[in-house]
SEKOLLO-908759 format. One record per residue (C-alpha): residue in three letters; chain; x, y, z. Coordinates in Angstrom, 2 decimals. Each point is the difference from the previous one (the first is absolute). Layout:
residues N
  res  chain        X        Y        Z
  ALA      A        X        Y        Z
...
This chain:
residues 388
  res  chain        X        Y        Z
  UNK      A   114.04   133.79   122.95
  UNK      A    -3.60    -0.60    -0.66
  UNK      A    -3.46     2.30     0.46
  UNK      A    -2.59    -1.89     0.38
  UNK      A    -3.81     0.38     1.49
  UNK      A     0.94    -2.13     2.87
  UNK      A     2.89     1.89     0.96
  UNK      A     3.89     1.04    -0.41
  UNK      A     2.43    -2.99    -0.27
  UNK      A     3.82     1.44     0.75
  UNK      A     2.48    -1.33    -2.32
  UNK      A     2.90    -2.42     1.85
  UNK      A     2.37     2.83    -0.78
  UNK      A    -2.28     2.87     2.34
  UNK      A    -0.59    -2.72     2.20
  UNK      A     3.35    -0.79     0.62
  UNK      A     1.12     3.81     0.15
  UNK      A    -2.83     0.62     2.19
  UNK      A     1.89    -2.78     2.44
  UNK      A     3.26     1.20    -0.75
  UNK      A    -1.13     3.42     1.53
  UNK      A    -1.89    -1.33     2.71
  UNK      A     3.30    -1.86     1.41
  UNK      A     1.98     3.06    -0.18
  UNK      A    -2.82     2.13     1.86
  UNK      A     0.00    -2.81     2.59
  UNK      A     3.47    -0.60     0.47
  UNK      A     1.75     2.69    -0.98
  UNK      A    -1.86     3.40     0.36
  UNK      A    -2.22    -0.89     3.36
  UNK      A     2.92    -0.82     2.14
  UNK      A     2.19     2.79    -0.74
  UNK      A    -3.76     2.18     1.02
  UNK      A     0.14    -1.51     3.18
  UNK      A     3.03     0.97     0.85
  UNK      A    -0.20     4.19    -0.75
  UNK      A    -2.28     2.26     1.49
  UNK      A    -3.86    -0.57    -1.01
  UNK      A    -0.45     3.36    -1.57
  UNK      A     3.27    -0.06    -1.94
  UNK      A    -0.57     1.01    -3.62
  UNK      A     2.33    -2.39    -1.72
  UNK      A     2.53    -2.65     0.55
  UNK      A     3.67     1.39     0.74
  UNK      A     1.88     0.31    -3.59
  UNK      A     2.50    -2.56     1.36
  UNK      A    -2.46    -2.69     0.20
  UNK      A    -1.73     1.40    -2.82
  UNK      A     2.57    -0.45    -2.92
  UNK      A     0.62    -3.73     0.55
  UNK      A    -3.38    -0.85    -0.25
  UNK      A    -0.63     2.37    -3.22
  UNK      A     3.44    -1.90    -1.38
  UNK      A    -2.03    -3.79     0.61
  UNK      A    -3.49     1.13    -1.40
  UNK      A     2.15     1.49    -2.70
  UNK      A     2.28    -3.34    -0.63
  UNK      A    -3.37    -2.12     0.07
  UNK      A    -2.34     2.59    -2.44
  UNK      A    -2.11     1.22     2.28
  UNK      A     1.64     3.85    -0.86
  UNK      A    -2.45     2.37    -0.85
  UNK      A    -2.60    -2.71    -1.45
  UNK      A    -2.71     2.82    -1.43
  UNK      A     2.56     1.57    -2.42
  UNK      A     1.20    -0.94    -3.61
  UNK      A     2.70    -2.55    -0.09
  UNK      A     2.02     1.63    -2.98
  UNK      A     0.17     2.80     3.14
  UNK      A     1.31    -2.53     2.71
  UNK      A    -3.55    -1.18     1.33
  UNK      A    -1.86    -2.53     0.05
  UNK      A    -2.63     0.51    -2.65
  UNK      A    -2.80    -0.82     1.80
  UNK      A    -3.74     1.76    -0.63
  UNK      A    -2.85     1.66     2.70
  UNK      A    -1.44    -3.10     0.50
  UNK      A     2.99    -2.17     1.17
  UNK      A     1.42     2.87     1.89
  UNK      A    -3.28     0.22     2.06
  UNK      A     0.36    -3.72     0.82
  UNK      A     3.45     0.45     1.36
  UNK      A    -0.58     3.42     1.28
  UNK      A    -2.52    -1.72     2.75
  UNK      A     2.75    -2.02     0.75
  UNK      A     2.68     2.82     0.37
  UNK      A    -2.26     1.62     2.45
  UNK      A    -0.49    -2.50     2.78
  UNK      A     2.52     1.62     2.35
  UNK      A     0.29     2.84     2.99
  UNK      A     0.80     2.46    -3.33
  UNK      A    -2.35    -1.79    -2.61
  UNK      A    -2.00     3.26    -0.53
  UNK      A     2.55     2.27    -0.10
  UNK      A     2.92    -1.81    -1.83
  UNK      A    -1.51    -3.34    -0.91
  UNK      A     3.17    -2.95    -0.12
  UNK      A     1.78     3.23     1.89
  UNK      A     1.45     0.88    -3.07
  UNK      A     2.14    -3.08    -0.46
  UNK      A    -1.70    -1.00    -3.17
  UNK      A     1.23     3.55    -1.43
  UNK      A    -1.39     3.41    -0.35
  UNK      A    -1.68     1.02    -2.69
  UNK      A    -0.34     2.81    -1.97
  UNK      A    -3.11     1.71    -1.13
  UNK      A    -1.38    -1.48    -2.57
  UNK      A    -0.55     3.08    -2.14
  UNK      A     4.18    -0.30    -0.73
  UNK      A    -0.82    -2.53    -2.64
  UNK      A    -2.40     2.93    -2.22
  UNK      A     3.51     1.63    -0.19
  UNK      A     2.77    -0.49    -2.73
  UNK      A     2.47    -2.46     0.09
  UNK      A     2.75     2.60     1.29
  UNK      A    -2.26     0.76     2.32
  UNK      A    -0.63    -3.56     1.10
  UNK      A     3.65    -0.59    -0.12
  UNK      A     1.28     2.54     2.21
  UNK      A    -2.88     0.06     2.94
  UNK      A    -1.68    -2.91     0.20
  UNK      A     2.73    -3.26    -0.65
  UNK      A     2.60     1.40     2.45
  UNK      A    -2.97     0.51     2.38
  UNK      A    -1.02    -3.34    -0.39
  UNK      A     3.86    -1.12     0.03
  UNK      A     0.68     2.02     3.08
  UNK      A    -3.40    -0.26     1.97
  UNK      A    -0.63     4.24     0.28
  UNK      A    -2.92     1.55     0.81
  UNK      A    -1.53     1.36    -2.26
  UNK      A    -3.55     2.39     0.73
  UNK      A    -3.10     1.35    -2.21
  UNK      A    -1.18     3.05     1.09
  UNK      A    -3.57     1.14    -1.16
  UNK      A    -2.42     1.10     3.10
  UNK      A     0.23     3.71     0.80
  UNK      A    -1.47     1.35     3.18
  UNK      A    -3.08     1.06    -1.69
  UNK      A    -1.01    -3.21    -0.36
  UNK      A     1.18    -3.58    -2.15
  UNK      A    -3.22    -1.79    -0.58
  UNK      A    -0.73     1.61    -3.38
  UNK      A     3.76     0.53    -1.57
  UNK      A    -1.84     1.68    -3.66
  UNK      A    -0.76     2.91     2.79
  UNK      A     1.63    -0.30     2.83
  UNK      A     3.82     0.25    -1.79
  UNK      A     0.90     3.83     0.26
  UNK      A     4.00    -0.76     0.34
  UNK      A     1.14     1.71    -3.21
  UNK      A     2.29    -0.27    -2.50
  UNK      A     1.37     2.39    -2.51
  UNK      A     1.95    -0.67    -3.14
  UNK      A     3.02     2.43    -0.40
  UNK      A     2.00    -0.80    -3.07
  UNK      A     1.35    -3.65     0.79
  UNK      A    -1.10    -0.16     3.50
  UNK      A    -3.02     0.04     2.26
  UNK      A    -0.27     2.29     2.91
  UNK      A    -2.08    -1.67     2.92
  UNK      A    -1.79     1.91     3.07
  UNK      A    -2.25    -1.75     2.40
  UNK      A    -0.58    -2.33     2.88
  UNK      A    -0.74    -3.45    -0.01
  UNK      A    -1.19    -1.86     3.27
  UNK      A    -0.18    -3.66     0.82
  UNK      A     2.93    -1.40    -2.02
  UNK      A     1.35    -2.89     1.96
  UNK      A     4.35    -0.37    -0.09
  UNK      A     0.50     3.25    -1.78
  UNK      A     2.54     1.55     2.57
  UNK      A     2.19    -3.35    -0.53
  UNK      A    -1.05    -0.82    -3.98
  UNK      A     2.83     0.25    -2.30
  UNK      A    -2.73     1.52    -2.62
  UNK      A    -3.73    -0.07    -0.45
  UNK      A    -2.93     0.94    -2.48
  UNK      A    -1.88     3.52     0.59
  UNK      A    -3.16     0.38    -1.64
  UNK      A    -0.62     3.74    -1.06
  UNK      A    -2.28     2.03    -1.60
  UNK      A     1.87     1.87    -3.36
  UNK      A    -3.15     1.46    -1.58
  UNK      A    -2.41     1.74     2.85
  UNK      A    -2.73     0.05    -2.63
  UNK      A     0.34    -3.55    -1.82
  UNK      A    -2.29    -1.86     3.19
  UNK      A     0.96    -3.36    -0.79
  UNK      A     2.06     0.14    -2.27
  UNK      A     2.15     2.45     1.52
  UNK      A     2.14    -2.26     2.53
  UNK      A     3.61    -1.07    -0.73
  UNK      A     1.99    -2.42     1.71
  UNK      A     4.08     0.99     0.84
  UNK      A     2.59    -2.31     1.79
  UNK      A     1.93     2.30     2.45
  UNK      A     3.03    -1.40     1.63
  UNK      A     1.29     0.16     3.79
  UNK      A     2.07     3.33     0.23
  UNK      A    -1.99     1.71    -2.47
  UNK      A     0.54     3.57     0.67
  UNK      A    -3.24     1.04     1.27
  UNK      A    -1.08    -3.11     0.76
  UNK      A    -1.13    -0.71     3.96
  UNK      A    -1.78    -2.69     1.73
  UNK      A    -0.57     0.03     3.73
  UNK      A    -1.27    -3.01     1.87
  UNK      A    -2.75     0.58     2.72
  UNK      A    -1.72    -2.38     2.39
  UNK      A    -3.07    -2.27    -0.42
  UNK      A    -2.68    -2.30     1.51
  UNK      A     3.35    -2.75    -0.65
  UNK      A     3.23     0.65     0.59
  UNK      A     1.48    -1.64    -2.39
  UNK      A     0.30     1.22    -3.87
  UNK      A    -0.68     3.95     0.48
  UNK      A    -1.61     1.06    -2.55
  UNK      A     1.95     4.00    -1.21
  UNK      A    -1.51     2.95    -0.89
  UNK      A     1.78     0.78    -3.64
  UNK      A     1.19     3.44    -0.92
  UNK      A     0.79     1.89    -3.39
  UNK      A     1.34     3.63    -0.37
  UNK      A     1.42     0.72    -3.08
  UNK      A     1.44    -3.74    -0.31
  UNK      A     1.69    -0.36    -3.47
  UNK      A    -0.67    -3.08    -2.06
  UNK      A     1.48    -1.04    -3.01
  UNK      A    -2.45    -0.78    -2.85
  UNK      A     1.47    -3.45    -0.47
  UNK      A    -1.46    -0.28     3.42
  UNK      A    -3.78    -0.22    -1.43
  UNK      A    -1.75    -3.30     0.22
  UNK      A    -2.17    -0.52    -2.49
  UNK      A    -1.45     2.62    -2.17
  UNK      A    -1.05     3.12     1.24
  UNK      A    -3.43     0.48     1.02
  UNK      A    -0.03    -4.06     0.37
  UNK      A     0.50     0.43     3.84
  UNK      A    -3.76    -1.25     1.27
  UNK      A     0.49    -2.98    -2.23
  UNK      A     3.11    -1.51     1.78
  UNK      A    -1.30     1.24     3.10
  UNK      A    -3.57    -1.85    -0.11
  UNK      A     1.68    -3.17    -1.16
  UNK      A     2.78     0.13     2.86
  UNK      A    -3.20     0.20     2.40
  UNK      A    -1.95    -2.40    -1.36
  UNK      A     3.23    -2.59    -0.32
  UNK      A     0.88     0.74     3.23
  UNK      A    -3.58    -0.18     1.78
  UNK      A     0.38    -4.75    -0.69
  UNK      A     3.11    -0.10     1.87
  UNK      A    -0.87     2.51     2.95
  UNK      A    -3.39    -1.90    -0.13
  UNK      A     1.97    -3.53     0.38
  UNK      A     2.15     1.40     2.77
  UNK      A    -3.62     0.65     1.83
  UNK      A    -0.61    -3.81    -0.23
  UNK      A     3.16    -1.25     0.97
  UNK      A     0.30     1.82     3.12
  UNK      A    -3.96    -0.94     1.01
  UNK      A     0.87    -3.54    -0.58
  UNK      A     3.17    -0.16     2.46
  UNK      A    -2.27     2.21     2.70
  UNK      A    -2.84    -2.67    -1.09
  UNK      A     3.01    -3.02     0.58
  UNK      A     1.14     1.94     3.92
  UNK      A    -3.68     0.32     0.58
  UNK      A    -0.76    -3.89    -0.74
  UNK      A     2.21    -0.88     1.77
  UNK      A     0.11     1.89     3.18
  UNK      A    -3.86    -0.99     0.24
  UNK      A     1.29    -3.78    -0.18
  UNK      A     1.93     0.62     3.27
  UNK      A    -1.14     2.75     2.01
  UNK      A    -2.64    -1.18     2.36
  UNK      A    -2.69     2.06     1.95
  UNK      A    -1.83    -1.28     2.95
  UNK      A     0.77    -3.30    -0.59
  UNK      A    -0.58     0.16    -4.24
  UNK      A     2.03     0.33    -2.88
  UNK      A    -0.49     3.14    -1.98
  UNK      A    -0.37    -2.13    -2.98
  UNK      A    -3.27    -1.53     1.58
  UNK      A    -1.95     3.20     0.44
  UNK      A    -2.35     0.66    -2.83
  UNK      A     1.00     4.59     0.15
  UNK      A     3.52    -1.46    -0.74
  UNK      A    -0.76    -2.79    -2.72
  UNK      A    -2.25     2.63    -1.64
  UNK      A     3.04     2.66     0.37
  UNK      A     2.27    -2.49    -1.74
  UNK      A    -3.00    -0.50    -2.49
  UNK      A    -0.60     3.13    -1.07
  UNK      A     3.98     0.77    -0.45
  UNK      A     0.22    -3.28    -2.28
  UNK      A    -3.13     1.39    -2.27
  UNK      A     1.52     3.23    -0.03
  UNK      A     2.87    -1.03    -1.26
  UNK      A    -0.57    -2.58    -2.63
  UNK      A    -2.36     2.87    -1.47
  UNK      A     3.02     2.30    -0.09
  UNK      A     2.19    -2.35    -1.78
  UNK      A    -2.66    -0.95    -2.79
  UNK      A    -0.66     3.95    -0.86
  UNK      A     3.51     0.63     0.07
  UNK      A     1.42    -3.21    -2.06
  UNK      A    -3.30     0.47    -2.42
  UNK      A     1.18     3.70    -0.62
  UNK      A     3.75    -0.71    -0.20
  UNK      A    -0.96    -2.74    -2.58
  UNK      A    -0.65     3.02    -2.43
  UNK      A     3.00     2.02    -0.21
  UNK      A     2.58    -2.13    -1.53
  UNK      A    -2.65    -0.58    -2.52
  UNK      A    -0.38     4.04    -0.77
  UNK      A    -3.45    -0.63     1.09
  UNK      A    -1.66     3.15     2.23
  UNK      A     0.31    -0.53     3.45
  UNK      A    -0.49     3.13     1.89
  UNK      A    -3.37    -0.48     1.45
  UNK      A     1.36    -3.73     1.00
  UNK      A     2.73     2.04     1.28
  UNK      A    -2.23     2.59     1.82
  UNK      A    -2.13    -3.22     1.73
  UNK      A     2.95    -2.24     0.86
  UNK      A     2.01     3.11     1.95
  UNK      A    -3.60     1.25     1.83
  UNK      A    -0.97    -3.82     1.25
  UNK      A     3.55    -1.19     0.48
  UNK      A     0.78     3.24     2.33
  UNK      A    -3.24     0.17     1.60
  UNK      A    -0.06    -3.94     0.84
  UNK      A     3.86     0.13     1.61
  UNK      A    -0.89     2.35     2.17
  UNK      A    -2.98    -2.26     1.28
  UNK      A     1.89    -3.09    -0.14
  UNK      A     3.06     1.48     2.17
  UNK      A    -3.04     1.70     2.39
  UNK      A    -0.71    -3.02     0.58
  UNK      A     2.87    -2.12     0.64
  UNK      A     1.31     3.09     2.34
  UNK      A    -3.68    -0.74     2.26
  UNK      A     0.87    -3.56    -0.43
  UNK      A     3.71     0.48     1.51
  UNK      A    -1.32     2.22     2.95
  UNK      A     2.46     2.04     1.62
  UNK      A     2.66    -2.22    -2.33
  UNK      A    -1.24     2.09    -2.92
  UNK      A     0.79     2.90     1.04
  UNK      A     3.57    -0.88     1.46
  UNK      A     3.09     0.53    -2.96
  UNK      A     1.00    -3.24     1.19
  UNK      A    -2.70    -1.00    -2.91
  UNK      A     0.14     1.55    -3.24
  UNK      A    -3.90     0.55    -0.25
  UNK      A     0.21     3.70     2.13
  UNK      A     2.51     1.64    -2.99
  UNK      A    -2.32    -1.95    -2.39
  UNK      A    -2.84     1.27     1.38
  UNK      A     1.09     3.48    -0.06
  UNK      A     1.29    -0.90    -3.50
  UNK      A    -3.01    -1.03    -1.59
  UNK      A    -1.81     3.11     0.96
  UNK      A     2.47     2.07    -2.29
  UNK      A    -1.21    -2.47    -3.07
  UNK      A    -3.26     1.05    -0.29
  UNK      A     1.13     3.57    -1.35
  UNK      A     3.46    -1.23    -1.65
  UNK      A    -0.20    -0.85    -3.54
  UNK      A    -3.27     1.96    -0.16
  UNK      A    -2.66     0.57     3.04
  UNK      A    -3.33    -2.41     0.04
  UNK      A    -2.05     2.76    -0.47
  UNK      A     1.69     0.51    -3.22
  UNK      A    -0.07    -3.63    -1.27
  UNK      A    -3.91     0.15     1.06
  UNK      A    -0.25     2.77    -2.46
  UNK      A     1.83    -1.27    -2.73
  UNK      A    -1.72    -3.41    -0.08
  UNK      A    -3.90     1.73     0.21
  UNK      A     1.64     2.23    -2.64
  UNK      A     0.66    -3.09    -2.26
  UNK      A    -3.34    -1.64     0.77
  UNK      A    -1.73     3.02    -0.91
  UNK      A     1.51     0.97    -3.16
């Protein structure tokens, strides 16, 4: 693949991935929508399974992780240009490819040791679990270094955790997850530990509660005297804020890519209703408030995809990318919630019906401009970088 000042060029490989992916959303995962209920979270596990078995067969498993670990070894950057793929469906935003193209685990797993790798993450992968990461508390999750008050204290071998986490999406149905803590109250930074704590824990409770969406309840996470083996640290201790910041920041391309794949379907409905629908005695398409509409979506979104390719560009080359990451999720999240605004006006009442996807997108997209960090924040940590 080549950089140059005139542009990306995707390899034949991504390209033909890319195509690979955007059959199986057409074909495969958009019928099967049709047929359940608009607001249904995911696809029945009996349709499910035989599509994870062909994306598995053809090597489109889990394409973000290592391949010694049963992925498919790709980096940020490639995963963005599929992930805008995986998303063009009813469930793009919420389970982009619906999960067929595998669930996978946070990304913090691969800090841990090889055991640890071993025994969480590959049968995960293997056996498409849910896995969760659990690190906003309802005091607030915006600024983790304060914000983390979930503690844990070392007893001998073990840890003893007590606290509540909020906002942790599958953790009443994850087979195991990562909890970031605070083991040293006075350490500030340096004082935050990461743990993997399994389903069944003893201690251990996660209750689902209801959202803007209704799919993919997010759970408020509890700890009372939950026991953890020390073998159960990831990473070093006091080296919590590390993983944590770089799961945010790897995860901010991908969410931001998601953004951009679900404008450009509501972009592709809204071109083409305007094509068809006709208004005393004009096409949509004809009127100048509609071909500006369209316009100003198309700007939009080629503006989101440049930030967030640009910034993805930089992590598989250990370059720094949070402030790219901080400006691709803010304009991505901000700009899908204009373009789908305005393909919903476009539609008319048809927006708003669930016969259309755009009403649970539009609902949707309002929940991505605090998930993964809120604008305000990214606002603040970009004049934070310009000013230093």
């Amino acid at each position: 693949m080549e950089n140059g000042n005139n542009g990306f060029v995707l390899s034949e490989e991504l390209s033909a991935l890319r195509e690979q992916v955007r059959r199986i959303i057409r074909d495969e995962i958009i019928p099967i929508e049709n047929r359940l209920d608009p607001d249904a979270p995911e696809i029945p596990e009996s349709e499910f399974r035989p599509l994870a078995r062909k994306t598995q067969a053809a090597g489109l498993w889990c394409m973000g992780v290592p391949q010694k670990y049963g992925g498919g070894g790709l980096g940020t950057f490639d995963m963005c240009v599929l992930m805008e793929e995986m998303a063009q469906h009813r469930m793009g935003l919420y389970n982009p490819g619906a999960g067929v193209f595998g669930r996978t685990p946070p990304p913090v797993i691969w800090a841990g040791t090889e055991e640890q790798i071993q025994q969480y993450a590959v049968p995960a992968i293997k056996n498409a679990w849910y896995t969760f990461f659990a690190i906003t508390e309802p005091s607030g999750g915006s600024d983790p270094a304060g914000a983390i008050q979930c503690r844990a204290v070392r007893k001998g071998d073990t840890y003893v955790l007590n606290g509540t986490k909020i906002f942790s999406s599958h953790a009443h149905e994850a087979e195991w997850g990562v909890v970031f803590t605070r083991t040293d109250p006075n350490a500030g930074r340096s004082g935050i530990t990461a743990f993997i704590v399994n389903k069944n824990t003893p201690g251990f409770t996660a209750r689902p509660f209801k959202v803007l969406r209704t799919a993919a309840l997010p759970c408020e996470v509890h700890f009372e005297d939950c026991t953890l083996p020390a073998e159960q640290r990831l990473g070093p201790e006091g080296g919590g804020l590390t993983l944590c910041l770089d799961l945010l920041t790897g995860l901010r391309f991908p969410y931001s890519a998601c953004n951009i794949g679900v404008g450009v379907a509501a972009l592709r409905m809204a071109v083409e209703h305007a094509k068809q629908r006709e208004t005393f005695g004009e096409l949509l398409a004809r009127r100048q408030a509609i071909q500006w509409m369209l316009a100003d979506s198309e700007v939009e979104l080629r503006a989101a995809r440049w930030l967030t390719w640009d910034g993805a560009w930089k992590i598989p080359r250990g370059e720094d990318a949070r402030m790219e990451a901080s400006i691709a999720k803010l304009y991505s999240s901000e700009a899908l919630g204009r373009v789908i605004d305005r393909a919903v006006q476009i539609h008319g009442g048809y927006g708003v019906s669930k016969e259309f996807p755009l009403e649970r997108w539009y609902r949707e997209a309002r929940i991505r401009r605090i998930g993964e960090g809120p604008s305000e924040v990214h606002r603040m940590v970009i004049a934070r970088n310009l000013l230093r």
